[in-house]
C-alpha positions as CSV (number, residue, x, y, z in Angstrom):
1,X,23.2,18.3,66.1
2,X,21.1,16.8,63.8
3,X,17.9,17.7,65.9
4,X,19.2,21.7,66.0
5,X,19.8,21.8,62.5
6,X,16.0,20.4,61.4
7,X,14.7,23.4,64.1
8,X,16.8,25.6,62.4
9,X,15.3,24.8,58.9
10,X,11.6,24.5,60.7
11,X,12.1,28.1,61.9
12,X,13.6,29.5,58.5
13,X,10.2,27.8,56.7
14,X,7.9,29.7,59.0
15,X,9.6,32.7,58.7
16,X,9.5,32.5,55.2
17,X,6.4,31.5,54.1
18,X,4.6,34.4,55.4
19,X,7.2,36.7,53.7
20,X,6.2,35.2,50.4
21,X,2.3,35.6,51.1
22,X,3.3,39.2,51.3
23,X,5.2,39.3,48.2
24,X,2.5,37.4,46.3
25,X,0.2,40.4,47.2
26,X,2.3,43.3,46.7
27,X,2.8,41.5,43.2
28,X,-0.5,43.1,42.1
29,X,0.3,46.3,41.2
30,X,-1.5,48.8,38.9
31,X,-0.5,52.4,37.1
32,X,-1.8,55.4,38.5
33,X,-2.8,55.9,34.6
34,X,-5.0,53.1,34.6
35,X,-7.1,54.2,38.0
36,X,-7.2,57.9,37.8
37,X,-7.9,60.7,35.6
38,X,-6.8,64.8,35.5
39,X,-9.5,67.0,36.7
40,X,-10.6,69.0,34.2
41,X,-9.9,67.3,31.0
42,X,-12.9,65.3,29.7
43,X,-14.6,64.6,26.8
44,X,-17.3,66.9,25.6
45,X,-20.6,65.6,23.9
46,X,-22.1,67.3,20.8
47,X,-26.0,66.8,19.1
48,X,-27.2,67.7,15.7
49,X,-30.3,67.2,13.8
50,X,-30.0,66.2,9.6
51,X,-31.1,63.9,7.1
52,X,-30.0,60.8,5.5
53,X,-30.9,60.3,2.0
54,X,-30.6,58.1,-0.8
55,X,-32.5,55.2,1.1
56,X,-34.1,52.7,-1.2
57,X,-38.4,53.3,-0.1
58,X,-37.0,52.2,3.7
59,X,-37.1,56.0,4.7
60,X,-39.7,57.6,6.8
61,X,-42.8,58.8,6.2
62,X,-43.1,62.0,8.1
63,X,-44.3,64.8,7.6
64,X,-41.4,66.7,8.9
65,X,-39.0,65.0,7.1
66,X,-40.3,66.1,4.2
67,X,-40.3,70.1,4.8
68,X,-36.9,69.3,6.0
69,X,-35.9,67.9,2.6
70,X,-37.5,71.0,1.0
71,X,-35.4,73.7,3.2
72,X,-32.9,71.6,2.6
73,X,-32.9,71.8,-1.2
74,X,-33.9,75.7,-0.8
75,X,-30.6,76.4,0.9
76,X,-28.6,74.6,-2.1
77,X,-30.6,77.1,-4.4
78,X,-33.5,74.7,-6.1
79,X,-37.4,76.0,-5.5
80,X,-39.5,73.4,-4.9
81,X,-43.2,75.3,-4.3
82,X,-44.6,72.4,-2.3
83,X,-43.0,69.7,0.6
84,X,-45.2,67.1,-1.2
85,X,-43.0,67.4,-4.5
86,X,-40.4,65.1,-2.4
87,X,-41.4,61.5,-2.6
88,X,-41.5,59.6,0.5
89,X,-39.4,57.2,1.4
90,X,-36.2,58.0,0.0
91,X,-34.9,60.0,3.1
92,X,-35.1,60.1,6.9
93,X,-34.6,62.3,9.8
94,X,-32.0,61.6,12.1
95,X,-30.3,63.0,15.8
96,X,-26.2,62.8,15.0
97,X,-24.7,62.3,18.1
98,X,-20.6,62.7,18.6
99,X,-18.5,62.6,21.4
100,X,-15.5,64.7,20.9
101,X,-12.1,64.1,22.8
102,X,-10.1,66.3,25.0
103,X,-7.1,68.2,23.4
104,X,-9.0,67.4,19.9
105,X,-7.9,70.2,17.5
106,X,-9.2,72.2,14.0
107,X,-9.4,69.2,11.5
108,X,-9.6,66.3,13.8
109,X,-12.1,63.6,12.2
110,X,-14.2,61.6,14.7
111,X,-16.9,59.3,14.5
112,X,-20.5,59.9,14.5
113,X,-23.8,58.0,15.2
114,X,-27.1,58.6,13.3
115,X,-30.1,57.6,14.6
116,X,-33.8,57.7,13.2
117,X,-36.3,59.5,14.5
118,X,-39.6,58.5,12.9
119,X,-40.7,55.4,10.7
120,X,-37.9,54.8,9.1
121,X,-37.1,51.0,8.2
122,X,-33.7,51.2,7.5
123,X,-30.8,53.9,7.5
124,X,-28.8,50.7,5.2
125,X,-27.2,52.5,2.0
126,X,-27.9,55.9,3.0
127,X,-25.6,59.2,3.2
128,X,-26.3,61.6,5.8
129,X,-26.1,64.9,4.0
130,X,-23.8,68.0,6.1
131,X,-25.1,68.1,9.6
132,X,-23.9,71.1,12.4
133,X,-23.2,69.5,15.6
134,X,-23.3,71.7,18.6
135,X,-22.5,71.9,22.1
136,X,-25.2,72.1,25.0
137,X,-24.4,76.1,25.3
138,X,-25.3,76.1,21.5
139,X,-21.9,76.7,19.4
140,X,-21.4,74.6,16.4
141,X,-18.4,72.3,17.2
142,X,-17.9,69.9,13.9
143,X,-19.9,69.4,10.8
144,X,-20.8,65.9,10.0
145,X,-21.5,64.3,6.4
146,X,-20.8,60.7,4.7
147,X,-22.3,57.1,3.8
148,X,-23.8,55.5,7.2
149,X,-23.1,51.8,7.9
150,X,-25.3,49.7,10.1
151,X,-24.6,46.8,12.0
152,X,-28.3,45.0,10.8
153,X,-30.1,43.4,7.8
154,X,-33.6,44.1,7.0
155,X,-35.5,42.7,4.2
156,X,-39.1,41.6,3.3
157,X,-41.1,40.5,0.2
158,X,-44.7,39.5,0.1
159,X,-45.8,41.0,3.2
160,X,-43.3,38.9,5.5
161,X,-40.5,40.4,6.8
162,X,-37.1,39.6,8.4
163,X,-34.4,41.3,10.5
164,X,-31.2,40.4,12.5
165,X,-29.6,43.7,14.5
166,X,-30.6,47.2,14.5
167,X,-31.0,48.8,11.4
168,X,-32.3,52.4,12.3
169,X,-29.0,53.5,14.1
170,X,-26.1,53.6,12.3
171,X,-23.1,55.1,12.3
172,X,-20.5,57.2,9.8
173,X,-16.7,56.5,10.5
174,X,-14.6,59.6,10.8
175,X,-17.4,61.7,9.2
176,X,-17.2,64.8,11.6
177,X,-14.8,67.1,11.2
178,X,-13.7,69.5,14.3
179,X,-14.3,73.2,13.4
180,X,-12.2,74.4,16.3
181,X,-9.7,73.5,19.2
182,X,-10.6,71.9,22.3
183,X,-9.1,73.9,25.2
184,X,-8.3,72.3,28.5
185,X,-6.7,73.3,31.7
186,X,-4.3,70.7,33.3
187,X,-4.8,72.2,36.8
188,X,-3.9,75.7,38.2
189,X,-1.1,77.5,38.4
190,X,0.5,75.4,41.2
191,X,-1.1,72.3,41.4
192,X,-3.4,69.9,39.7
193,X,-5.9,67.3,40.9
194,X,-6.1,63.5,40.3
195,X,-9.2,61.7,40.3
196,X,-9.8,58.5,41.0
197,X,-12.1,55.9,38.4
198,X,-13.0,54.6,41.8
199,X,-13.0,56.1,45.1
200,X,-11.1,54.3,47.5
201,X,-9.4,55.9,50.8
202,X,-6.9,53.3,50.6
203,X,-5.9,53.5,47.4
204,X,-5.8,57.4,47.3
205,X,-3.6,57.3,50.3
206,X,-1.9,55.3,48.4
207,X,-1.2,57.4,45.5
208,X,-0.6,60.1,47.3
209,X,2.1,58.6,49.3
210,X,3.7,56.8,46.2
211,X,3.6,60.8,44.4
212,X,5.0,62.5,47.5
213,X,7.7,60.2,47.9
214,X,9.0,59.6,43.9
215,X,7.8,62.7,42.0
216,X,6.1,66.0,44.0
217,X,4.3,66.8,47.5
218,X,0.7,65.1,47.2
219,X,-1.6,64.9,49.8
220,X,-5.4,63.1,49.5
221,X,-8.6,65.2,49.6
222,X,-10.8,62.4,50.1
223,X,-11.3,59.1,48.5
224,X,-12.1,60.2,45.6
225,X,-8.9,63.1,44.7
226,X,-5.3,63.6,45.2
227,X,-4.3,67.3,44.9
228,X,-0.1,67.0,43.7
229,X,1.7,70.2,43.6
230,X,3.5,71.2,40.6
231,X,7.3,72.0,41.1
232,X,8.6,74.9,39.7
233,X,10.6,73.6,37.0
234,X,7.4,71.8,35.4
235,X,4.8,75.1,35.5
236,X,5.3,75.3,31.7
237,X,6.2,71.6,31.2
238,X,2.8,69.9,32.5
239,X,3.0,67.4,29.9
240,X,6.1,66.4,31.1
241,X,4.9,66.3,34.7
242,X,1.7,64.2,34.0
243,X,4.1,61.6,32.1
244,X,6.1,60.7,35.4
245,X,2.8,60.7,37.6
246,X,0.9,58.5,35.3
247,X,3.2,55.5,35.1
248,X,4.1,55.2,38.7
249,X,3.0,52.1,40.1
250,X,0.9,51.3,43.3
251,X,0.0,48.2,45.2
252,X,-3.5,47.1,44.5
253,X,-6.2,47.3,47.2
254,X,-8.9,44.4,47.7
255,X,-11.9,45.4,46.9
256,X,-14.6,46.4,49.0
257,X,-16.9,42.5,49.7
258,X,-20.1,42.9,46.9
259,X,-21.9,39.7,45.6
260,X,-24.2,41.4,42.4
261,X,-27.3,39.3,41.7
262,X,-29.2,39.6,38.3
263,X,-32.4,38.4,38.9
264,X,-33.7,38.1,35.3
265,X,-30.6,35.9,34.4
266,X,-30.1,34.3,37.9
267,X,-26.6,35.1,37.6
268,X,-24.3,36.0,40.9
269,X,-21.2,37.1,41.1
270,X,-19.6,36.8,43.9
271,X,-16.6,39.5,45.4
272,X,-13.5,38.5,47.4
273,X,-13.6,38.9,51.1
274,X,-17.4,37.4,51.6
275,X,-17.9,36.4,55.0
276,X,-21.1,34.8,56.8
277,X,-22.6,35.5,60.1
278,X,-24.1,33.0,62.0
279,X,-27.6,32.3,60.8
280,X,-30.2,30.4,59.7
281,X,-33.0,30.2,56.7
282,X,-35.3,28.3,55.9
283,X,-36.6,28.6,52.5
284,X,-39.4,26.0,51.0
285,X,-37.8,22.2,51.3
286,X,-34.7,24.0,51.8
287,X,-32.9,24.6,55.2
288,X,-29.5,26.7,55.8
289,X,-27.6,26.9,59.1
290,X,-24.5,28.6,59.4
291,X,-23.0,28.4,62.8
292,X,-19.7,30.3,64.6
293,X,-16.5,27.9,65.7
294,X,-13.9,29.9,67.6
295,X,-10.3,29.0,67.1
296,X,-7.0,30.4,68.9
297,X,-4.6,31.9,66.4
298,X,-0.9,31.8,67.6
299,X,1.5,34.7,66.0
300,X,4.4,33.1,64.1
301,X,7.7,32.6,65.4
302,X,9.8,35.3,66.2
303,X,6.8,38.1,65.4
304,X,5.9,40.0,67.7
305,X,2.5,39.6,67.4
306,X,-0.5,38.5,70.5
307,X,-2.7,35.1,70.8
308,X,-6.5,36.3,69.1
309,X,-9.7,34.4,68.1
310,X,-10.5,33.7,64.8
311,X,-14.3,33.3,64.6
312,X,-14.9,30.7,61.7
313,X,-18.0,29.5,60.3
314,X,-19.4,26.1,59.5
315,X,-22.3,25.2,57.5
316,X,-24.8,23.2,57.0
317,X,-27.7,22.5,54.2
318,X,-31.0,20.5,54.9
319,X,-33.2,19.6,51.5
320,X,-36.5,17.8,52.0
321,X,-35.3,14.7,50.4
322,X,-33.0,14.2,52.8
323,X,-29.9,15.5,50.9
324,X,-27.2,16.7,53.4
325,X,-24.3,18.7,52.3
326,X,-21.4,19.6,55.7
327,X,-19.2,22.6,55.1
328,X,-15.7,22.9,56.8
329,X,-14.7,25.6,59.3
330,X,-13.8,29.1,57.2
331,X,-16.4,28.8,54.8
332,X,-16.7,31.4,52.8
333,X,-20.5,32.6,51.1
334,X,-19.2,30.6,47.6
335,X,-18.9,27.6,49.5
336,X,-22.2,27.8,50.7
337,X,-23.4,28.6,46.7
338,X,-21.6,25.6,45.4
339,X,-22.9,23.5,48.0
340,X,-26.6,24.7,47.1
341,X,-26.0,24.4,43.3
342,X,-25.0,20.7,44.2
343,X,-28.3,19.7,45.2
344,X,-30.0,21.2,42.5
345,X,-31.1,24.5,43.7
346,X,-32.8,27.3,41.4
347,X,-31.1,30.3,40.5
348,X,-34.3,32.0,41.8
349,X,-34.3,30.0,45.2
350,X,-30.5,30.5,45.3
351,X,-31.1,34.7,45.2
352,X,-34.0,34.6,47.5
353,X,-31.4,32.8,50.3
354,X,-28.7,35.5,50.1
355,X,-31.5,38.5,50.2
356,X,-32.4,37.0,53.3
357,X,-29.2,36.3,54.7
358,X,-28.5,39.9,53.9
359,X,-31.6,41.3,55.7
360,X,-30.9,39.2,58.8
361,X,-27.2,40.4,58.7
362,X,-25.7,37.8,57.9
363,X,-24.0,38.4,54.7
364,X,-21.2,40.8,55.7
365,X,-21.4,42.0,51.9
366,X,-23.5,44.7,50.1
367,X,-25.8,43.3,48.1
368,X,-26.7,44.9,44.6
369,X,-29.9,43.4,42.6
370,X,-29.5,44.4,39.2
């Protein structure tokens, strides 16, 4: 009795412990707020060109700036006869750059950034005097004006200078004002498209599936968009609509295997699901082998599942000195890293090994140098 009773407990475990590997993965879920956006409603950018002034002899010594500062004081109804009247120094020319948000309406304040254009030292203490900023088709969106803050310090006596941070871009907190709405379309009249921050045909599937069977009839256009059709009762409610969409939640998908390599830094990082091939390199006093070890993989109890092959890889590292480092069956490509940073191998060495393990077709990753 005893002996039926401990199978019956072996059996339950076995059963079980897959169930929970499951679980522990469908645990990662996301919101389909966080992953996708509304087609059609984005951000637009705006440009203007003005002048900071009030700077304290760390202003430019153009040319330009100067007529500007002349026109300038025209329009506000002083004559000056001559551009050289202004002293140089005291102002600069600058590009004001904005990015305005959709739905932003009449009287919205946003922030802007100034930058120099010419000579100037600093843009520190400045105000940047009313600025139009327009859209790429040329209609003036917001007006900018107000006292720019940089993130830097300049300063130099005696023909020696000093500087920590950037002192010729600045930027003016909520000095733009919006001169009119922001229109945007949330879809057509019977449907609307979601886009995904990352295309994924696994993860738009997803979404679309999640939306069909909650909310609305969805279907996926590709990896990158979901098209979700609008019920009748929420054709003048969008808002409404969007609001259930958006906080649905979805299983997350594993990622697609990447290991990004910055060559100036020697850094690697290293993405999940980064398997070798069997290979081998040889690089300087340095020798890499990776070889295949089959294995017979049973189904669990009670599944019906088939005997396969699981194709494992073990592998070994060589270094002139004699160092010799074993890895186990299943290693995996940050095994193989740790294992080379253990004997002291150079960031640049390290990044030369996986480029060729990538060439040969070994690294079953895509490899980005950045």
């Amino acid at each position: 009795m005893k002996k039926v009773i401990a199978g019956a407990i072996l059996i339950l475990i076995t059963l079980i412990v897959p169930t929970l590997e499951v679980m522990a993965i469908s645990e990662q879920t996301l919101r389909i707020k966080d992953i996708t956006h509304v087609k059609g409603i984005r951000e637009n950018q705006v440009v203007g060109y003005g002048l900071v002034v009030g700077l304290q002899n760390t202003g430019d010594n153009s040319r330009h700036t100067q007529m500007t500062s002349q026109q300038m004081l025209l329009s506000l109804g002083t004559v000056i006869d001559q551009s050289n009247y202004i002293q140089k120094g005291t102002s600069a020319a600058v590009i004001v750059t904005a990015t305005i948000p959709p739905f932003a309406k009449e009287g919205d304040k946003i922030d802007v950034t100034v930058s120099a254009m010419a000579d100037a030292k600093s843009l520190a203490g400045g105000v940047l005097v009313q600025t139009q900023l327009r859209a790429p088709n040329g209609e003036i969106v917001a007006v900018a004006q107000g006292p720019v803050t940089v993130g830097g310090i300049k300063a130099s006596r005696g023909g020696s200078s000093a500087s920590k941070g950037i002192t010729t871009t600045g930027r003016v907190p909520n000095g733009a004002i919006v001169e009119r709405d922001i229109l945007s379309t949330i879809g057509d009249e019977t449907s609307l498209t979601l886009l995904l921050d990352k295309a994924d045909y696994t993860m738009a599937s997803r979404i679309s599936k999640t939306i069909s069977t909650r909310i609305a009839p969805a279907k996926a256009l590709d990896g990158g968009a979901v098209e979700v059709s609008i019920p009748q009762r929420y054709r003048n409610d969008r808002v409404t609509f969007l609001s259930l969409i958006e906080n649905q939640i979805v299983g997350a998908v594993s990622e697609k295997a990447k290991v990004v390599v910055n060559e100036r830094t020697g850094t690697i990082v290293i993405g999940g699901n980064t398997k070798l091939m069997p290979a081998a390199v040889a690089h300087g006093g340095i020798t890499v082998t990776i070889q295949a070890e089959n294995e017979i993989v049973q189904p669990n109890a009670f599944a019906q599942g088939q005997t396969g092959i699981q194709q494992n890889a073990a592998i070994q590292i060589t270094e002139k000195q004699g160092s010799l480092i074993q890895m186990d069956a299943n290693s995996s490509l940050s095994d193989l890293v740790s294992a080379l940073n253990n004997i002291g191998v150079s960031p640049i060495d390290l990044i030369a090994i996986l480029q060729a393990l990538s060439t040969a077709g070994s690294l079953q990753a895509e490899l980005e140098v950045i």
